[in-house]
C-alpha positions as CSV (number, residue, x, y, z in Angstrom):
1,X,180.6,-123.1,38.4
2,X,180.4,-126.0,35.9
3,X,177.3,-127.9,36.4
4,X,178.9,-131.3,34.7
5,X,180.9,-131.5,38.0
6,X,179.7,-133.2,40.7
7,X,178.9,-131.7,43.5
8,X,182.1,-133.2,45.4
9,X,184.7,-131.9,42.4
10,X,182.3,-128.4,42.2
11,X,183.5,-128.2,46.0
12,X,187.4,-129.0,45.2
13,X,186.6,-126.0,42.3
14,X,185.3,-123.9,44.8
15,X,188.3,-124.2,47.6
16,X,190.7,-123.8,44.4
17,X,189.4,-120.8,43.7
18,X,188.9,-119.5,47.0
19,X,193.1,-120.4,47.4
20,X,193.4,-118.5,44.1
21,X,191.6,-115.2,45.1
22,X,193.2,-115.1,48.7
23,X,196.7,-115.8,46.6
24,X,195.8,-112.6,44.4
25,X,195.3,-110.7,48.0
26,X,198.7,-112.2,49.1
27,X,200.0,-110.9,46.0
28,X,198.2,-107.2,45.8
29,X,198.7,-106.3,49.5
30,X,201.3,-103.7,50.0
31,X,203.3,-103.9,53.2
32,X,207.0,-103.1,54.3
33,X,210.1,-103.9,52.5
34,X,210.8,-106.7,54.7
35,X,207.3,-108.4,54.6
36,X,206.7,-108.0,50.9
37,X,209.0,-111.5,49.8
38,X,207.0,-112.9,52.4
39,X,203.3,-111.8,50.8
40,X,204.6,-113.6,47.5
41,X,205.7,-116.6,49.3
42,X,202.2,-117.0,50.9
43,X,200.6,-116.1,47.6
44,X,202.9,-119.1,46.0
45,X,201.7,-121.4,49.0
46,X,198.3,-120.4,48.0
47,X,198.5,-121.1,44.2
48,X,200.1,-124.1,44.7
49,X,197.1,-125.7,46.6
50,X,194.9,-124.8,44.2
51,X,196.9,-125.9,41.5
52,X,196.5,-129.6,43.5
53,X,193.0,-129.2,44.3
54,X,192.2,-128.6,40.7
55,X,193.8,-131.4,39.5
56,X,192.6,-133.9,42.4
57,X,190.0,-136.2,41.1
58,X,187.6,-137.4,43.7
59,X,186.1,-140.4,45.0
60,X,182.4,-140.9,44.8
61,X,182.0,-141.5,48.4
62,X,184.8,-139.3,50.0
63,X,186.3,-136.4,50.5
64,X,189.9,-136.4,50.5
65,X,192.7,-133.8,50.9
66,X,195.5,-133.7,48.5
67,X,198.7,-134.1,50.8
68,X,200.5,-131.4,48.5
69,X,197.7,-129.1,48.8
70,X,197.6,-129.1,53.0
71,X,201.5,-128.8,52.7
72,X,200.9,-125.5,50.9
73,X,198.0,-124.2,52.7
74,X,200.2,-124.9,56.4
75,X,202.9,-123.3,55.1
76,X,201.2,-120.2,53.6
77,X,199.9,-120.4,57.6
78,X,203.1,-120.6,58.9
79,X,204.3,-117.9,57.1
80,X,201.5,-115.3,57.7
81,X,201.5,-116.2,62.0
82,X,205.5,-115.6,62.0
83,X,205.0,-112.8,59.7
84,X,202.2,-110.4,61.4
85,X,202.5,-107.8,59.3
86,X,201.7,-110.1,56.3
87,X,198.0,-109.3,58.1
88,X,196.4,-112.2,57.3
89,X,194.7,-113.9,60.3
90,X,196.0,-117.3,62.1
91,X,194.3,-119.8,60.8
92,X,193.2,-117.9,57.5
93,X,193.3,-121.1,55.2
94,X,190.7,-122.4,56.7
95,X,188.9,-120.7,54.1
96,X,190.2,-122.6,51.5
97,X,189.1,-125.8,53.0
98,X,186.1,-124.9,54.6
99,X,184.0,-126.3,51.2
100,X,185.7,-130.1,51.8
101,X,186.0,-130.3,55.8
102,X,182.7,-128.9,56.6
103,X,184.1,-127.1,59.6
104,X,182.9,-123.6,60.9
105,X,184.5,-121.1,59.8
106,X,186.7,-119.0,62.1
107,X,185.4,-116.3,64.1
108,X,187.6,-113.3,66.0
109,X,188.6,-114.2,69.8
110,X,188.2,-111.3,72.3
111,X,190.4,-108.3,72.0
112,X,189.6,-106.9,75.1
113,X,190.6,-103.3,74.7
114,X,191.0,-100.9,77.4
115,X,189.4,-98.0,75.6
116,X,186.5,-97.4,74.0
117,X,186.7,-95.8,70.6
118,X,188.7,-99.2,69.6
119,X,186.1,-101.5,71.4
120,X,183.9,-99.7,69.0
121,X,186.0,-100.7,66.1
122,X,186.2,-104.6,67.4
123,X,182.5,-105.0,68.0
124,X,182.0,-103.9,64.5
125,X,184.5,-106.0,63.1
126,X,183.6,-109.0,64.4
127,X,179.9,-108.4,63.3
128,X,181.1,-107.9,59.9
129,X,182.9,-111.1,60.1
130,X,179.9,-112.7,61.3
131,X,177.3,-111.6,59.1
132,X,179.6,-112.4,55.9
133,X,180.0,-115.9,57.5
134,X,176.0,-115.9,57.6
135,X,175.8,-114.3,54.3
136,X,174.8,-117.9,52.1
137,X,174.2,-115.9,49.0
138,X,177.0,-113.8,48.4
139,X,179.0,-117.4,49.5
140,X,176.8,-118.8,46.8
141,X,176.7,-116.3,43.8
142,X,179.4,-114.1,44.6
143,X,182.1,-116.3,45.8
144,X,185.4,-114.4,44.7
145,X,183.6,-111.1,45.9
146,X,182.8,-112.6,49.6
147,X,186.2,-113.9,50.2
148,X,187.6,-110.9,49.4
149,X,185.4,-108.9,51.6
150,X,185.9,-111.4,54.3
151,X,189.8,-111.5,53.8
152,X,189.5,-107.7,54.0
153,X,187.4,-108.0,57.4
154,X,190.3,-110.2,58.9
155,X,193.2,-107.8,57.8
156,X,191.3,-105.1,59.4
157,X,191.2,-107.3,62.8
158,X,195.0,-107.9,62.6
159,X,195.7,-104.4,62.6
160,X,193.5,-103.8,65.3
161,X,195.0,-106.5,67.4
162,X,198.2,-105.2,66.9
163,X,197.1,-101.7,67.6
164,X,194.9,-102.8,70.9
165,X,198.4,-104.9,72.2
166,X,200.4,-101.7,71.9
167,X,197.2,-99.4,73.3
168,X,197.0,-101.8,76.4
169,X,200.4,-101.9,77.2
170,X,200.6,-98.1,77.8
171,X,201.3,-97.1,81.7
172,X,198.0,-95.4,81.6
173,X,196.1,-98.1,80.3
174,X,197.3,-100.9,82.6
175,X,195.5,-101.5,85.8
176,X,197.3,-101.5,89.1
């Protein structure tokens, strides 16, 4: 990070770059036929915001988001929660703006599977979600690498939410 900044334009740099990293997922993830035009859209969405957060220049006293920048980032949202199999979480630019807005970072609701093996797989999930939320110094030094690993955490969770839906909905599974 470039130590001239201050530290309100070093955090613009940083959601930039987080929007540029995710964008590269967006852009390397393989999925159906169908969903693929999709993936690049997002991944546009996602460049596009950090095109404008890069160029903002901010105010010494406040943070503010460019308008353009939360147009992309909702619809690279938008996109990805009508477009499941994009498997990037609801919610999942909260990443990007995480460094401006302060706000906690999302955590995995309740699955609530009906057998064990894939409450097995959501407990450990979610605990790798958490622990690379707690993890300051990856965040810190290895910034591109932890969003990555937590993007990766999150795709994992769609999938199993998608699986656990189907799992559940069996006529052995439901409860009478």
């Amino acid at each position: 990070m470039d130590t001239q900044k201050t530290p309100a334009a070093a955090r613009y740099t940083l959601a930039a770059a987080r929007a540029r990293v995710i964008a590269e997922i967006a852009h390397d993830r393989w999925s159906t036929p169908e969903t693929m035009p999709v993936l690049r859209q997002i991944g546009g969405h996602l460049t596009t915001a950090a095109e404008h957060l890069d160029a903002y220049t901010p105010g010494p006293a406040l943070i503010v988001l460019p308008v353009e920048a939360c147009e992309a980032l909702w619809k690279a949202d938008t996109l990805a929660e009508h477009h499941p199999h994009s498997r990037f979480a609801q919610g999942f630019t909260n990443y990007v703006l995480a460094p401006l807005t302060g706000r906690e970072l999302p955590l995995p609701g309740r699955l609530d599977p009906v057998r064990s093996q894939l409450a097995r797989r959501e407990a450990r999930i979610a605990h790798t979600i958490v622990m690379l939320h707690a993890d300051d110094e990856q965040q810190t030094e290895q910034p591109n690498a932890w969003i990555r690993e937590v993007m990766d955490a999150w795709r994992r969770w769609v999938q199993l939410s998608a699986e656990v839906r189907v799992d559940n909905a069996r006529p052995c599974n439901r409860h009478p």
